[in-house]
N, C-alpha and C positions, 0 to 999 in steps of 0.2 A: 522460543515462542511459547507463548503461554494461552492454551485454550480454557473455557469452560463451557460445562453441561451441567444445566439448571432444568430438573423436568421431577414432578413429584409422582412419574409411573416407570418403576423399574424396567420394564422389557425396551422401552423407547431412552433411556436413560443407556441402555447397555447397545441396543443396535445404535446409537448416535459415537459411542466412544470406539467401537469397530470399525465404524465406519472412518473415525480421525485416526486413528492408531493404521490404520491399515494405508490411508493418504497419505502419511506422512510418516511412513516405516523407515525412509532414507535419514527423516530430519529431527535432529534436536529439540522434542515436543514436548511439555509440559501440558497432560490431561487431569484437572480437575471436575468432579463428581457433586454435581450437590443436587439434596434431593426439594427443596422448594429456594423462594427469592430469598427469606430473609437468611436463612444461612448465608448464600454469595453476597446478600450486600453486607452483612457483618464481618466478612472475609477481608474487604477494601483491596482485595488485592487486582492491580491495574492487568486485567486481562488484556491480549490481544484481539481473542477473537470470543465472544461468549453466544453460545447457542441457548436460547432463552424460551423454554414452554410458555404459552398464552396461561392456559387456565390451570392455576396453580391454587393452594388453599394459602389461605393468610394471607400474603403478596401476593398480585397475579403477575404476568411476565411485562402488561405494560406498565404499573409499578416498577416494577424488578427494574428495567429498563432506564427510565426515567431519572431513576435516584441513584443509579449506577453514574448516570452521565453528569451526576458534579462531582467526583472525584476520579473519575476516567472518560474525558472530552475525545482522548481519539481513540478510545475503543470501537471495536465493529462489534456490532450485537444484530445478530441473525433471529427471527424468531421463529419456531420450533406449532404447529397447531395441524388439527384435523379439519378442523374450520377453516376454510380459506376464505369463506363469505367474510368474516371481519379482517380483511387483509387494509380494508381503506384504514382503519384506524392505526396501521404499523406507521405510519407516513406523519404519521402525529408524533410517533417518540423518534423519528428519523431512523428505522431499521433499515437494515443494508439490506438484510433477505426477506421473503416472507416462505417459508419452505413447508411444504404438505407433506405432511407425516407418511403419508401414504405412498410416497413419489421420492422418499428421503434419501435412498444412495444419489439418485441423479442430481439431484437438488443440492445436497450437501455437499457434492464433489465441485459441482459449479459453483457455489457461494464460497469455496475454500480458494479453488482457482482464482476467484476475481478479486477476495480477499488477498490477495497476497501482492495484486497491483497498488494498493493503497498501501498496504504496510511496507511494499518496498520503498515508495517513498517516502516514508518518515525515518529511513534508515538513515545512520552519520556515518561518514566518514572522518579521519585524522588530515589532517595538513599543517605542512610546516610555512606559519606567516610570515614574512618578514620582519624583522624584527620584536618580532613577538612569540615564536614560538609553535609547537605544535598545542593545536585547537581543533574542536568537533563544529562539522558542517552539516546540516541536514540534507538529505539531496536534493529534495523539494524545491530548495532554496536557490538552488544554483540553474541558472538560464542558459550559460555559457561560459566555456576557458580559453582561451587566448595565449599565446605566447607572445612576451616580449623581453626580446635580449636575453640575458640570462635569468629569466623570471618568468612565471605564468602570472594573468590575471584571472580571477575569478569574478565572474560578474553576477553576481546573488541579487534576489529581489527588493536589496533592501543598500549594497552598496556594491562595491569592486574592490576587490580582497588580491594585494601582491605574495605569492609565495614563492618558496622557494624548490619547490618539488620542479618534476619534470613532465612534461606530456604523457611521456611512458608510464610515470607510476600515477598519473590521474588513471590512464586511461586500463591500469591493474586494478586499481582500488573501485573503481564507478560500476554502475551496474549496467550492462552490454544491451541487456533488453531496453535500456529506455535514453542512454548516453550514446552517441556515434560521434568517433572522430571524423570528420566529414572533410577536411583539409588539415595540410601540416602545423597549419596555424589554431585549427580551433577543432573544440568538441563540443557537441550542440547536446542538451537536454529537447528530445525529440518534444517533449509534452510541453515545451514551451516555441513552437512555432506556429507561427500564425496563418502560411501559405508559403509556397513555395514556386521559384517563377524561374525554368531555366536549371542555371547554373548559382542561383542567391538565394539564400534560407533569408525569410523574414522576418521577424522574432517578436514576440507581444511584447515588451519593453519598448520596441520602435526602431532597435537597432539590425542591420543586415549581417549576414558572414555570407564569405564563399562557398562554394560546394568544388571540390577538386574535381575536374573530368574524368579519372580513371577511378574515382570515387562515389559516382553520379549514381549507377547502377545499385550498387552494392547501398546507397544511402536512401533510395527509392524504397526497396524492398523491405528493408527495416523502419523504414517511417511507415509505410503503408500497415505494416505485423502491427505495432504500435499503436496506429489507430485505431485495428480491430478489435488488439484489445480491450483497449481503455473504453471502446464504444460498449464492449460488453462487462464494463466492472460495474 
């Protein structure tokens, strides 16, 4: 993962990288330091997640922002001020956070948390297609898995993809928080259900799956986690 910290006052530049160094002591984190916009935009480099000062000298942060988003469309850019009164205008460059300086562990810890529901979904995974080989799937992409015969189907938003893998290794490689194998036959992408009625997942493509009865519980409890959180990313 690749963060940045864009602020041109030292003390709040060094409490914001404590603050990610200390979140993410377990994980593979790349912190970069910059001290106004135009260095970070002359950097080009496609951050994950960029914590961005409002009032900067030269660039301010909604410049900085703005001009970051044509050559990094899915970055998250949080933005960084003591001013919360101009928070309406973060909704103009499409800011994920507006965080008060003043209020910044709690803040920071929550916009990193919710962050990490989006960037899970733009993570790939490998699969072996038929006849074609192993290929990168985004997860986002994928609605639902299906078994048939000696094959999986893939049902992505865009086609049905035959591979050659197996349930067991979808269901290694997928990510647990937001994929539930919910019967022997299928594994439902929770963020792509429409309603649930019983014992039948309804799915926003149009199409239905099963839910197994000894599975019913256990696939309740993770859709509902699921929706809590995505209601608060």
């Amino acid at each position: 993962m690749k963060i940045a910290i864009i602020d041109d006052e030292q003390h709040w530049r060094y409490s914001a990288e404590q603050i990610v160094s200390k979140y993410y002591a377990n994980v593979e984190v790349n912190i970069d330091i910059y001290e106004d916009g135009e260095q970070y935009l002359k950097s080009k480099v496609k951050y994950d997640i960029s914590f961005v000062d409002i009032e900067m000298p030269g660039v301010d942060g909604f410049t900085t922002i703005e001009r970051a988003r044509e050559y990094n469309p899915e970055g998250i850019f949080i933005i960084l001020t003591t001013h919360t009164e101009m928070s309406r205008k973060g909704y103009l460059v499409n800011a994920f956070r507006y965080i008060d300086k003043l209020k910044l562990v709690d803040e920071m810890i929550e916009a990193m948390r919710s962050a990490e529901i989006l960037l899970g979904r733009n993570r790939k995974i490998e699969v072996n297609i038929t006849d074609v080989g192993i290929r990168k799937l985004v997860l986002k992409d994928i609605i639902y898995i299906e078994t048939e015969k000696h094959h999986i189907l893939v049902h992505t938003n865009e086609k049905i993809i035959q591979c050659n893998n197996t349930m067991k290794e979808m269901e290694a490689i997928l990510d647990a928080s937001w994929f539930f194998r919910c019967h022997n036959s299928y594994i439902v992408n929770l963020d792509e259900i429409s309603r649930v009625d019983k014992k039948i997942i309804y799915l926003k493509n149009g199409d239905n799956i099963d839910i197994a009865q000894r599975k019913a519980a256990e696939f309740n409890r993770a859709y509902l986690k699921r929706q809590y959180e995505c209601g608060n990313a």
